[in-house]
TILO-668784 format. One record per residue (C-alpha): residue in three letters; y, x, z. Coordinates in Angstrom, 3 decimals. Layout:
BEGIN
r | c2 | c1 | c3
ALA | Y | X | Z $
...
//
This chain:
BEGIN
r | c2 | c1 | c3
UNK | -79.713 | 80.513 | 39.139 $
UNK | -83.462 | 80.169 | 37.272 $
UNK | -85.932 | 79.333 | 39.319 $
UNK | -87.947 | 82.083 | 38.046 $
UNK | -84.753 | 84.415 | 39.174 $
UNK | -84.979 | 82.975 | 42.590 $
UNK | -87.574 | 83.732 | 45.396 $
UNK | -86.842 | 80.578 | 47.405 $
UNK | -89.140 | 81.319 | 50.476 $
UNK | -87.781 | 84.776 | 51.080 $
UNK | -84.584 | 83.615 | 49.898 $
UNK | -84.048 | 86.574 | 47.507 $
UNK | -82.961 | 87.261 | 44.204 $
UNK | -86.474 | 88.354 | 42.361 $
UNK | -84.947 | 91.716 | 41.008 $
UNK | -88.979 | 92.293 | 39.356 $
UNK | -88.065 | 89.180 | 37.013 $
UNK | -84.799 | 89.978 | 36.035 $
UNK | -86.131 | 93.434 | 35.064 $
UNK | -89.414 | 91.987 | 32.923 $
UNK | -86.410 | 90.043 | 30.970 $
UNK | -84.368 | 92.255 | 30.360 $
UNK | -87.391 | 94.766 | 28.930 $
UNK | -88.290 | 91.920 | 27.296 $
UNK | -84.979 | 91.479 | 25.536 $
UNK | -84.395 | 95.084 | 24.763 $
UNK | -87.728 | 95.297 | 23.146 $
UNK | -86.759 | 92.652 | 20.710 $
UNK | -83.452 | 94.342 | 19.961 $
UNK | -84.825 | 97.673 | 19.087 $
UNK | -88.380 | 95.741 | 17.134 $
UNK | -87.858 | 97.200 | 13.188 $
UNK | -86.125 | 100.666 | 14.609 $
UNK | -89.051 | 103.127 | 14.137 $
UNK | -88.309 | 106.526 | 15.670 $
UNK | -89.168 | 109.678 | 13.692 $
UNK | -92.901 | 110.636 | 14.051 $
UNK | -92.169 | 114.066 | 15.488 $
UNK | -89.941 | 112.504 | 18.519 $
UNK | -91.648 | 112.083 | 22.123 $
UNK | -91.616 | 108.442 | 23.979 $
UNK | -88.396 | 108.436 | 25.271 $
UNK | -90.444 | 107.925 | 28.950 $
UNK | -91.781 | 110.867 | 28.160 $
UNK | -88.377 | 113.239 | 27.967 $
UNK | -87.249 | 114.614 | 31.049 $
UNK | -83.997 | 113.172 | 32.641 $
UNK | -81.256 | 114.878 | 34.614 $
UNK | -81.133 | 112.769 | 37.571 $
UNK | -84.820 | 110.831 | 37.247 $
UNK | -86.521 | 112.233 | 40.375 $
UNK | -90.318 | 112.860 | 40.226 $
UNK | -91.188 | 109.151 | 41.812 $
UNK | -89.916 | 105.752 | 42.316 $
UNK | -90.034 | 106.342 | 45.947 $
UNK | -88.085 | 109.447 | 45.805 $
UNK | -84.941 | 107.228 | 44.572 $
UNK | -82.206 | 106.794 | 46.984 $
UNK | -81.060 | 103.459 | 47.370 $
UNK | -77.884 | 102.297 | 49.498 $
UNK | -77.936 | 98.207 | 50.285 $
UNK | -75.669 | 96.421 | 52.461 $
UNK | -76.189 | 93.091 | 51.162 $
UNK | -78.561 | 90.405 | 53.057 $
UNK | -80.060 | 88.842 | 50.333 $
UNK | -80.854 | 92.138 | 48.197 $
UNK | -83.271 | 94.079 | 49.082 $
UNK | -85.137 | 97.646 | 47.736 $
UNK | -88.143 | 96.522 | 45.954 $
UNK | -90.599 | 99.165 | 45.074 $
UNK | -92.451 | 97.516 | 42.009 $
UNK | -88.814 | 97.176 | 40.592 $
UNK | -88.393 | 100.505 | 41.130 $
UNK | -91.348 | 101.387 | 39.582 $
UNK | -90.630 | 99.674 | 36.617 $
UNK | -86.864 | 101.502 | 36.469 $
UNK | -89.012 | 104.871 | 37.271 $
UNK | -91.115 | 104.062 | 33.919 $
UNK | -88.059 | 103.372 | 31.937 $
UNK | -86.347 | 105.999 | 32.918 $
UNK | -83.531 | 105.564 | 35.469 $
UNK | -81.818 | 108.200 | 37.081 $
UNK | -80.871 | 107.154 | 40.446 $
UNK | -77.188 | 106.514 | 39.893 $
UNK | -78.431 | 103.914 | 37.303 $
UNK | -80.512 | 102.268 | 39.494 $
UNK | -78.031 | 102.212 | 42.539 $
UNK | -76.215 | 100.651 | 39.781 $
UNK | -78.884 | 97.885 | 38.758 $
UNK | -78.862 | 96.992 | 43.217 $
UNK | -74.636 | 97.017 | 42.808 $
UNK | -74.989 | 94.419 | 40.272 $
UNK | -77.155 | 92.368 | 41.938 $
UNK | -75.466 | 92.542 | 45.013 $
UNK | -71.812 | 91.271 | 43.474 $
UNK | -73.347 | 89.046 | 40.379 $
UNK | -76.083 | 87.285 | 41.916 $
UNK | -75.337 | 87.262 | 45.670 $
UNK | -72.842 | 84.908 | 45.554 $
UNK | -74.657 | 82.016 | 43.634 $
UNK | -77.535 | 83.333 | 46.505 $
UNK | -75.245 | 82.619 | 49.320 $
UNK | -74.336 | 79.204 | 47.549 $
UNK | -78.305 | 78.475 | 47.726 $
UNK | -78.815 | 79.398 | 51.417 $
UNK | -75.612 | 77.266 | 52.205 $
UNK | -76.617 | 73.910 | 50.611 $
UNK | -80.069 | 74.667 | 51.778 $
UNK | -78.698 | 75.056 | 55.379 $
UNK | -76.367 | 72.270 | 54.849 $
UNK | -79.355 | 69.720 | 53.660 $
UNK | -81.669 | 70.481 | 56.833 $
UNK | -78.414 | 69.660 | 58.902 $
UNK | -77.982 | 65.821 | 57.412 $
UNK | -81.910 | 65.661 | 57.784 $
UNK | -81.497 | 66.737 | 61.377 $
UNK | -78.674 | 64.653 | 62.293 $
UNK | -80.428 | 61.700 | 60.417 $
UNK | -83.222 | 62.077 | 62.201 $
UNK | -81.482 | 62.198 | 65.640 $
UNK | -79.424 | 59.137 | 64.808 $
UNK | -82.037 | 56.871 | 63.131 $
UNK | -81.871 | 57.039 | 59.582 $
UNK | -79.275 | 58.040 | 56.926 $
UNK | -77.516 | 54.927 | 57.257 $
UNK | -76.690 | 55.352 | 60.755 $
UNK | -75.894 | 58.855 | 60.425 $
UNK | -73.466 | 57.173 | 57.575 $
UNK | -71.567 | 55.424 | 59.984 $
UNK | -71.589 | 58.006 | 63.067 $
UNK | -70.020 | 60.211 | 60.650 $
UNK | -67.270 | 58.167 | 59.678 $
UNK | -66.582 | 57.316 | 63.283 $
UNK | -66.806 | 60.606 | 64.237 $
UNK | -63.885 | 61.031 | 61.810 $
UNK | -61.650 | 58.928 | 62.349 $
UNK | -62.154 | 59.341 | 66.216 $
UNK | -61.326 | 63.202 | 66.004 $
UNK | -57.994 | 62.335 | 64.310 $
UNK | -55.415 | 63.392 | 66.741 $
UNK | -57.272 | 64.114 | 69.140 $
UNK | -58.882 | 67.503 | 67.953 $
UNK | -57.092 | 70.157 | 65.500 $
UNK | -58.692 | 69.984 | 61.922 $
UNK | -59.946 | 73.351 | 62.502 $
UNK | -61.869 | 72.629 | 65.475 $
UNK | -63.084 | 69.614 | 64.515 $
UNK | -64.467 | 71.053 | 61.108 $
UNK | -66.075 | 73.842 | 62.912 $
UNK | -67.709 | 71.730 | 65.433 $
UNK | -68.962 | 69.600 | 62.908 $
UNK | -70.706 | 72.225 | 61.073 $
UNK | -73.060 | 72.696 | 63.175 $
UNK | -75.959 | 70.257 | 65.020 $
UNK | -74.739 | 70.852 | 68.349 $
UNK | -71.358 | 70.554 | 67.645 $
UNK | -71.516 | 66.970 | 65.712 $
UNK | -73.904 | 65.977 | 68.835 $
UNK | -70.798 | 66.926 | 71.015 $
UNK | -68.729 | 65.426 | 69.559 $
UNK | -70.664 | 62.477 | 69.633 $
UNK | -70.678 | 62.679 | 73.596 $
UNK | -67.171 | 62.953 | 73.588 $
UNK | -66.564 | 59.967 | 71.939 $
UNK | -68.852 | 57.663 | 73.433 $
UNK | -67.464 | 58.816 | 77.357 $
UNK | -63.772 | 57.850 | 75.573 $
UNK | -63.224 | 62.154 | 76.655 $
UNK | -59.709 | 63.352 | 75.646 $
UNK | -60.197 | 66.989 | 74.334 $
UNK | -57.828 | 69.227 | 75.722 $
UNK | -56.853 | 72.842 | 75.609 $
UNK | -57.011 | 75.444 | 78.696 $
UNK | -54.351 | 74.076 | 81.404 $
UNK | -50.633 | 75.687 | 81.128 $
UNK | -50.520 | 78.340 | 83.479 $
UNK | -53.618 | 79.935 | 82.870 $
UNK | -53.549 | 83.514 | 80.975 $
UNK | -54.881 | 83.209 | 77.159 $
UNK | -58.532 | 84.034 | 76.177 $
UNK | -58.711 | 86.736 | 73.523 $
UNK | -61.114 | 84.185 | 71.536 $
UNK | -59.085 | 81.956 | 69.255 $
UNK | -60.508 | 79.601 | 66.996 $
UNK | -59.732 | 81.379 | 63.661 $
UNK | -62.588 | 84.522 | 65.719 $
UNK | -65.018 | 81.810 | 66.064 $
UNK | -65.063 | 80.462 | 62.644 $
UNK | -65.217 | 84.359 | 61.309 $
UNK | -68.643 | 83.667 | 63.583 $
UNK | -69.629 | 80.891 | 61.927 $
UNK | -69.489 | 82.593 | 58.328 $
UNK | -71.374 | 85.211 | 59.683 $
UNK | -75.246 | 84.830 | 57.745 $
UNK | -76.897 | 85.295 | 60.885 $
UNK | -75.309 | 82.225 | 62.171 $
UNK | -75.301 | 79.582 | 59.089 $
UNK | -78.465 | 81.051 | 57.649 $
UNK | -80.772 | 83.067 | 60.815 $
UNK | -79.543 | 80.731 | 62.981 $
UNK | -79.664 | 83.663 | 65.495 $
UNK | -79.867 | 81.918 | 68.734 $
UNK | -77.180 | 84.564 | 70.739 $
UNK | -74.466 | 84.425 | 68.077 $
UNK | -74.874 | 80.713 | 67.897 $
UNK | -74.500 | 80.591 | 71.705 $
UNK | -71.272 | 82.468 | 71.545 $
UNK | -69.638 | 80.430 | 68.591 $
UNK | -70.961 | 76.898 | 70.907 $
UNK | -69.723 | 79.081 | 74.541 $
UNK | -66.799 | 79.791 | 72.992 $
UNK | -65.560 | 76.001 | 71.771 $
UNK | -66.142 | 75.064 | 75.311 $
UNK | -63.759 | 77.426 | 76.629 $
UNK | -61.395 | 76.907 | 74.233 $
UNK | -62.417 | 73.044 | 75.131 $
UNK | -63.588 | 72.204 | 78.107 $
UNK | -63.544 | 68.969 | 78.044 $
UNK | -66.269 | 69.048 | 74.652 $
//
């Protein structure tokens, strides 16, 4: 994604850019095409569908990182865009450019983790080898599942890290007892949810670490 695509501190796709370029690049496809004296701007003609302002345009977005913009839809208003064509231009953005978004706020998310954890255990060196102990540690004694969950997250690797220094043997609820409704497979659907990975909403982050401990007590 271009930087100049990219609103990095609202973590946003800059819709007002992509727009400019693609004006841009339309004006230099239609540049030697001179339209007949007699015909009106095409701004000028009225549109089935254009309503009288950008405000007026009804926009439906269920995306996190794509949001109405109203100089955008200013600059669809001038050119012209009824309002299926510019629920259209949000659609687009939405499945095109959310993903390589998402992909941004992830590795951004993941990078002030290591600088967290680095900082907790002295230096990136150290965090090196905690890491690799923390590994080969959880090997048999945690399911891959758990462990990777647990792991992606600050509290969890800390933990973890208490489990293995007290030599802790992580074990499931005692036979007997009835089985929770949470499974782990619930609290990793938590985990991908953006409010957790990217918000870092402090009561969905409390369930996901609530729930590991009753699916482990022992963490």
């Amino acid at each position: 994604m271009p930087d100049k695509f990219w609103d990095a501190a609202g973590g946003t796709v800059r819709l007002d850019a992509l727009i400019r370029s693609y004006r841009a690049l339309e004006r230099r496809l239609s540049e030697g095409t001179d339209a007949p004296a007699h015909m009106p701007a095409a701004a000028q003609l009225p549109r089935p569908g254009v309503p009288d302002s950008a405000a007026a345009y009804r926009i439906d977005i269920d995306d996190p990182f794509v949001r109405s913009d109203p100089a955008v839809n200013e600059m669809l208003h001038a050119a012209g865009f009824t309002e299926d064509q510019v629920q259209l231009v949000y659609d687009l953005a939405s499945e095109v450019l959310t993903p390589v978004a998402r992909g941004l706020a992830m590795r951004a998310a993941g990078a002030e983790h290591k600088a967290r954890l680095e900082a907790h255990f002295g230096g990136p060196e150290r965090w090196t080898e905690v890491r690799r102990q923390l590994l080969r540690w959880a090997r048999g004694k945690l399911p891959e599942d758990a462990y990777k969950a647990l792991a992606s997250t600050y509290e969890g690797v800390l933990a973890l890290h208490r489990m293995m220094e007290r030599k802790e043997e992580p074990a499931p609820l005692g036979q007997g007892e009835p089985v929770p409704e949470l499974t782990e497979d619930q609290l990793r659907r938590k985990m991908r949810d953006p409010r957790y990975w990217r918000d870092r909403d402090p009561a969905i982050q409390r369930e996901v670490s609530d729930g590991f401990k009753r699916l482990y007590p022992s963490g």
